[in-house]
C-alpha positions as CSV (number, residue, x, y, z in Angstrom):
1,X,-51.8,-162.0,2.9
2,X,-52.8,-158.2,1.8
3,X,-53.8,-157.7,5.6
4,X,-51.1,-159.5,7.3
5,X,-48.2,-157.5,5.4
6,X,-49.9,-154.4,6.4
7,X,-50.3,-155.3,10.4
8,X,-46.4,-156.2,10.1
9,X,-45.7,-153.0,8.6
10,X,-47.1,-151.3,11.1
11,X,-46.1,-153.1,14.0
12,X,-42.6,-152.5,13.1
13,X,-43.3,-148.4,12.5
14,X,-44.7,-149.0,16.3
15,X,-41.4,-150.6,17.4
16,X,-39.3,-148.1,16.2
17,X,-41.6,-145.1,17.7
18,X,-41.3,-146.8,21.0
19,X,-37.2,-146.4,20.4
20,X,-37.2,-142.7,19.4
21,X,-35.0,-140.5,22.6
22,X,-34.8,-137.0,23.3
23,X,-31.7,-134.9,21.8
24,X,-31.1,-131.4,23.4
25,X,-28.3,-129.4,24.2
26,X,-27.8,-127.5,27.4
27,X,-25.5,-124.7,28.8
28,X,-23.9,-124.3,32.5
29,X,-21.2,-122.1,33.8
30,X,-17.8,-123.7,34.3
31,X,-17.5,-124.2,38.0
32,X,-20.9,-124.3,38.8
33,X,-23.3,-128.1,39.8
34,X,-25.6,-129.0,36.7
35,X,-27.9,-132.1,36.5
36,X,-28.4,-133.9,33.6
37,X,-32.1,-135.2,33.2
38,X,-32.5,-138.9,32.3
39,X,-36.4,-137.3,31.8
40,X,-37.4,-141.4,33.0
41,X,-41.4,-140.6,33.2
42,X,-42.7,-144.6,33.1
43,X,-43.7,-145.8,36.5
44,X,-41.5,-149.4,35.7
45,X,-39.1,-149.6,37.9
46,X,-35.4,-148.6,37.1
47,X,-33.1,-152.3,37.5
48,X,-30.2,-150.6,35.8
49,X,-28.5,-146.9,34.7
50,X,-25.8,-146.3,32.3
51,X,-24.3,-142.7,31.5
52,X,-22.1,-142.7,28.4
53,X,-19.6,-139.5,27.4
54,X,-19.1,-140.2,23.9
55,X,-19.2,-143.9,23.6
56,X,-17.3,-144.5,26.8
57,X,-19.5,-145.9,30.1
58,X,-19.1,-143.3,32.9
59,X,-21.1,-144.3,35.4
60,X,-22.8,-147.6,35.9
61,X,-25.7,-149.1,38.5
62,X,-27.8,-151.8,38.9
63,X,-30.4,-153.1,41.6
64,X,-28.2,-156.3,41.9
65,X,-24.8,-154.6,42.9
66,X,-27.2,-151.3,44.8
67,X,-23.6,-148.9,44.1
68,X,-22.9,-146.8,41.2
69,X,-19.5,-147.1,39.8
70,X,-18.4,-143.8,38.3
71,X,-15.4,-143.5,35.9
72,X,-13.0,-141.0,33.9
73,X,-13.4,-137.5,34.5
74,X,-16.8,-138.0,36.5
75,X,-14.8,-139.7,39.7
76,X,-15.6,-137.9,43.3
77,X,-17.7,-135.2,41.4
78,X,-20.5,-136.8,40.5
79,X,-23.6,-138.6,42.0
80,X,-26.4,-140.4,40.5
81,X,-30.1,-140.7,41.4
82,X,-31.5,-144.2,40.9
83,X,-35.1,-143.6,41.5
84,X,-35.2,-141.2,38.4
85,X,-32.0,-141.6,36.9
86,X,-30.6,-138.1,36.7
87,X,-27.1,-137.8,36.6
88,X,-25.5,-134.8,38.8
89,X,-21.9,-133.5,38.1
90,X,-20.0,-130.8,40.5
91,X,-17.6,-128.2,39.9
92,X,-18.1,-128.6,36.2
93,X,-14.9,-127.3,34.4
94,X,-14.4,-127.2,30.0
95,X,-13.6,-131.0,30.1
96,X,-17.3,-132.3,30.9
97,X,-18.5,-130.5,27.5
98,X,-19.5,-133.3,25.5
99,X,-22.4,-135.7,24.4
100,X,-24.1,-137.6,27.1
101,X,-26.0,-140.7,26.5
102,X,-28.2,-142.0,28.9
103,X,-29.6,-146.0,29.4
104,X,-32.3,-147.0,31.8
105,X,-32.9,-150.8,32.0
106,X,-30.8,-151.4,29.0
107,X,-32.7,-149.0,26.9
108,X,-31.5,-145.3,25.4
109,X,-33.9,-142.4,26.6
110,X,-32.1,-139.7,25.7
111,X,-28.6,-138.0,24.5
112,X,-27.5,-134.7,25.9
113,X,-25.1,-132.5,24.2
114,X,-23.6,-130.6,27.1
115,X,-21.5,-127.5,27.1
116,X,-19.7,-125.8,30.1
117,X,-18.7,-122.1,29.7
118,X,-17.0,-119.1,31.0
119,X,-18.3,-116.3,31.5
120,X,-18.2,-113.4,29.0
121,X,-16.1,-110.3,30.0
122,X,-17.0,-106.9,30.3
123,X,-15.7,-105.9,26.4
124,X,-14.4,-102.5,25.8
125,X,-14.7,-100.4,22.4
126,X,-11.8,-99.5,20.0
127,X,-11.5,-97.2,17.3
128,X,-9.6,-97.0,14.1
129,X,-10.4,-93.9,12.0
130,X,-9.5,-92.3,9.3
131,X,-10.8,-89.2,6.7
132,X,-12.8,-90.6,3.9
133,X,-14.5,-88.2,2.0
134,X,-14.8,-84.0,2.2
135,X,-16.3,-83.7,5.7
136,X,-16.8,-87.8,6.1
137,X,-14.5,-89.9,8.6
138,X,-14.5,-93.7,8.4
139,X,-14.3,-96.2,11.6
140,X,-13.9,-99.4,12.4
141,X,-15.2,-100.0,15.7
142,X,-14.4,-103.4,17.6
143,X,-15.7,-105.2,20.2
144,X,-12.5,-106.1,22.2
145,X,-12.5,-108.9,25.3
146,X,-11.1,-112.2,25.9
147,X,-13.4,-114.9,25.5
148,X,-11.5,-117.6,25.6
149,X,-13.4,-120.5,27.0
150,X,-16.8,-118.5,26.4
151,X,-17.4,-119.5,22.6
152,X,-19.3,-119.6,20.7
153,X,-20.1,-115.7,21.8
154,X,-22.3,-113.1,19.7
155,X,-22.0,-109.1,19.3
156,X,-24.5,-106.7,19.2
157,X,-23.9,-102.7,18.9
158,X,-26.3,-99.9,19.8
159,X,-25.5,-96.1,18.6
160,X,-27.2,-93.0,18.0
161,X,-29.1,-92.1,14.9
162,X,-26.3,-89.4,13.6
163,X,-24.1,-92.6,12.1
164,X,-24.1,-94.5,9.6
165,X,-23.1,-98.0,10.6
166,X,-22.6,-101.4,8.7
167,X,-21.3,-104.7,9.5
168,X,-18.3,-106.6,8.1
169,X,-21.0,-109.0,5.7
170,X,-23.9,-109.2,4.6
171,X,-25.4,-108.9,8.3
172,X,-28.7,-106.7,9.0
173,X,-27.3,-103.9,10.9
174,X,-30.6,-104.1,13.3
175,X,-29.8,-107.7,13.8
176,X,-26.7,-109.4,15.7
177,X,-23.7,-108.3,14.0
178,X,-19.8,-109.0,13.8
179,X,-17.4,-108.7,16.7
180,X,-15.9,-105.1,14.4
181,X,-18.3,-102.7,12.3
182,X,-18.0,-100.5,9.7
183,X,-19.4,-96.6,11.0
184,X,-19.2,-93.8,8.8
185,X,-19.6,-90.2,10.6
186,X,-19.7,-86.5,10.2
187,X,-16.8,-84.6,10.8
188,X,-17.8,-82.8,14.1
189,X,-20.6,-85.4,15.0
190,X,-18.0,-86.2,18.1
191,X,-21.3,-86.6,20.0
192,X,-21.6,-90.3,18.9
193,X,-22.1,-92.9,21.1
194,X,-21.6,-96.4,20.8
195,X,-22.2,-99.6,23.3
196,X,-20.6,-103.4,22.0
197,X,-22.8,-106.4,24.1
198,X,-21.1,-109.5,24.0
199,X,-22.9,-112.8,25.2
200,X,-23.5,-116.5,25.1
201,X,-26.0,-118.9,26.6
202,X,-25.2,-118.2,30.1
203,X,-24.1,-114.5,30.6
204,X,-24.0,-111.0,29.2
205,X,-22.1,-108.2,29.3
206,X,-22.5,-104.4,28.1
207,X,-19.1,-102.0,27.4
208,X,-18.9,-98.4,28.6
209,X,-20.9,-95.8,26.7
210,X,-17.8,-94.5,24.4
211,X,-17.4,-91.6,21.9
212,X,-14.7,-91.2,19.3
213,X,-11.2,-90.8,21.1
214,X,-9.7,-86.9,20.9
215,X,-6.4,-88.1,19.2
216,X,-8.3,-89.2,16.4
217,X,-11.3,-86.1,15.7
218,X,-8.4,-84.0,14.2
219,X,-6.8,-86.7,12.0
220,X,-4.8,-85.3,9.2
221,X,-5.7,-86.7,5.7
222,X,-2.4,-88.6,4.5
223,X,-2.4,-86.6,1.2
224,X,-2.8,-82.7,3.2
225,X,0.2,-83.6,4.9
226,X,1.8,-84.6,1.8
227,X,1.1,-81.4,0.4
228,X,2.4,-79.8,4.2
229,X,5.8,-81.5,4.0
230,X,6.6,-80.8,0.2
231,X,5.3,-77.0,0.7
232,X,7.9,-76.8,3.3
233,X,10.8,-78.9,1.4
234,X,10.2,-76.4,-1.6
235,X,9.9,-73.2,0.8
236,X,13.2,-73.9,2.2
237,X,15.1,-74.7,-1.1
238,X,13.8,-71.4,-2.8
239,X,15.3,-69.7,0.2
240,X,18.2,-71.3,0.0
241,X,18.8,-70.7,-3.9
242,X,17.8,-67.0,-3.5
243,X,21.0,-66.7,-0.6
244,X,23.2,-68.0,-3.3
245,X,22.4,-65.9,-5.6
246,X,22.5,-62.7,-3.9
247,X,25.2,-63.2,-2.0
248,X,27.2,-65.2,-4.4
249,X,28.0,-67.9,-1.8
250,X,26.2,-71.3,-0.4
251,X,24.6,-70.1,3.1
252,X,27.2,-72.4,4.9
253,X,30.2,-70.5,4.1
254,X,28.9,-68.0,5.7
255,X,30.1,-67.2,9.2
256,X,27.7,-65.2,9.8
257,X,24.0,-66.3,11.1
258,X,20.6,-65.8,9.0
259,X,19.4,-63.3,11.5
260,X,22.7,-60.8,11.2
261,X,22.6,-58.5,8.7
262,X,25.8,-59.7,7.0
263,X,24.5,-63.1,6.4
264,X,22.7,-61.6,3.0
265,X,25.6,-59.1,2.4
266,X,26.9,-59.7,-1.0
267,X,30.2,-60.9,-1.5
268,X,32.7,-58.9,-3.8
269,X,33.8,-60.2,-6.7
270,X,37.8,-61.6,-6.7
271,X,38.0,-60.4,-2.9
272,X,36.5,-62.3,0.2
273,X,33.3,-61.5,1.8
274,X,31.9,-58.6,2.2
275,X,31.8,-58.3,6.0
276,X,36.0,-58.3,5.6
277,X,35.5,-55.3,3.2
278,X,35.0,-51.7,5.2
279,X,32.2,-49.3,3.6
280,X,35.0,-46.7,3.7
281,X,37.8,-49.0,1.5
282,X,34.7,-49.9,-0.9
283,X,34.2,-46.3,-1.4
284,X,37.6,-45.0,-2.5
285,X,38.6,-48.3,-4.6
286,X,35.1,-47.4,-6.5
287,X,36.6,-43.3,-7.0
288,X,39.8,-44.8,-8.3
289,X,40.0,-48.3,-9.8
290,X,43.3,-47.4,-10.8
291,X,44.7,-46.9,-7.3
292,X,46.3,-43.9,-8.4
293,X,47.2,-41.1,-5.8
294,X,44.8,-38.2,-6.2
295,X,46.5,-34.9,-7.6
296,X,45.6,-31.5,-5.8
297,X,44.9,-28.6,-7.7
């Protein structure tokens, strides 16, 4: 008994090795022909073929009927190959990605997990800067492109050694790294350069070699202009307190302009301006206050 549950054991472990099938996944470019591999390598001969996408039959054959019947999304783009199986689909386009199961004479060989992509584009580099320490400017650099139908995509960045660069995580810089980066740099290290690559499993693409922008290597620090603007608020109140009190009046009821002499002429007290008061008149109401006549000796 010892022996005979042990040969059963094992001939079941040898049934179920004989039903083990391939799982891969594979890549094409949308509007391009891919085959699928059934990957039939026994010299029995095929009596019947079954493709599956998901769990639904898409193309059926057997030796009795000699025509494949194809269905779904696979209709006048597909053919099949009956002496090994391989299923080939035309003009692929995003709505063939999916799992494909494959049945030869009522068995399951193997399960293909298919994805159709576009290409990558050509990505370009943006900048967003900004001072961050005495002589320090920090940047985020990005990796801009439309990559819609080309996920899942990954970045990569190459620079020279005068930067200090560092992902958005936890990301070995020297490794593939986020589609935007953190750079610190030197002010004046305009020399930079920086290249974003964008790819996935069936293309890649470089950006244009690109430096820090112009507009943004003399960035003023948010706080120096602070300190511009209230200099200039407080420079043009102090002037405009020292006119009123030298000439006695608010600099608007003047009628005179700042660059005349008059417009800093004082005004005389209980009379109107001074430009309406003659140096001559000023002169002899000074000699006699009283406006007496002069007597003549």
């Amino acid at each position: 008994m010892h022996w005979t549950s042990f040969i059963s054991v094992l001939c079941g472990c040898l049934a179920v090795s004989t039903s083990y099938y391939q799982y891969v996944s594979v890549s094409f470019r949308a509007g391009t022909d891919c085959s699928l591999k059934s990957q039939w390598s026994t010299k029995d001969v095929i009596s019947t073929i079954e493709w599956r996408y998901g769990v639904d039959p898409v193309v059926e054959w057997n030796r009795d009927n000699r025509s494949a019947v194809f269905r779904a999304h696979l209709q006048d783009r597909a053919l099949l190959d009956i002496q090994t199986g391989d299923l080939m689909i035309s003009n692929t386009r995003a709505g063939d990605s999916g799992v494909y199961t494959v049945f030869i004479n009522s068995g399951q060989t193997r399960k293909i997990n298919v994805s159709i992509l576009s290409a990558v584009p050509v990505p370009t580099v943006s900048w967003a800067c900004q001072p961050e320490d005495e002589g320090t400017i920090f940047c985020v650099l990005t990796c801009e492109g439309d990559t819609s139908g080309a996920e899942p995509v990954q970045y990569s960045w190459t620079h020279q050694p005068q930067a200090n660069i560092s992902s958005h995580g936890d990301e070995d810089a020297n490794k593939t790294l986020p589609k935007s980066i953190n750079v610190t740099m030197v002010v004046g290290s305009d020399s930079d350069v920086f290249v974003c690559t964008v790819w996935n499993t069936i293309s890649l693409q470089n950006s244009q070699p690109s430096t820090r922008p112009s507009t943004l290597r003399e960035t003023l620090h948010p706080m120096k202009g602070v300190v511009v603007f209230t200099s200039f608020i407080v420079a043009v109140t102090a002037a405009i307190a020292l006119h009123r009190c030298w000439t006695g009046v608010w600099f608007f009821h003047k009628e005179s302009t700042p660059w005349q002499s008059d417009f800093w002429r004082r005004r005389i007290k209980g009379g109107d301006d001074s430009e309406n008061n003659h140096p001559k008149e000023l002169e002899e109401l000074e000699a006699n206050p009283d406006g007496q006549p002069e007597t003549q000796h």
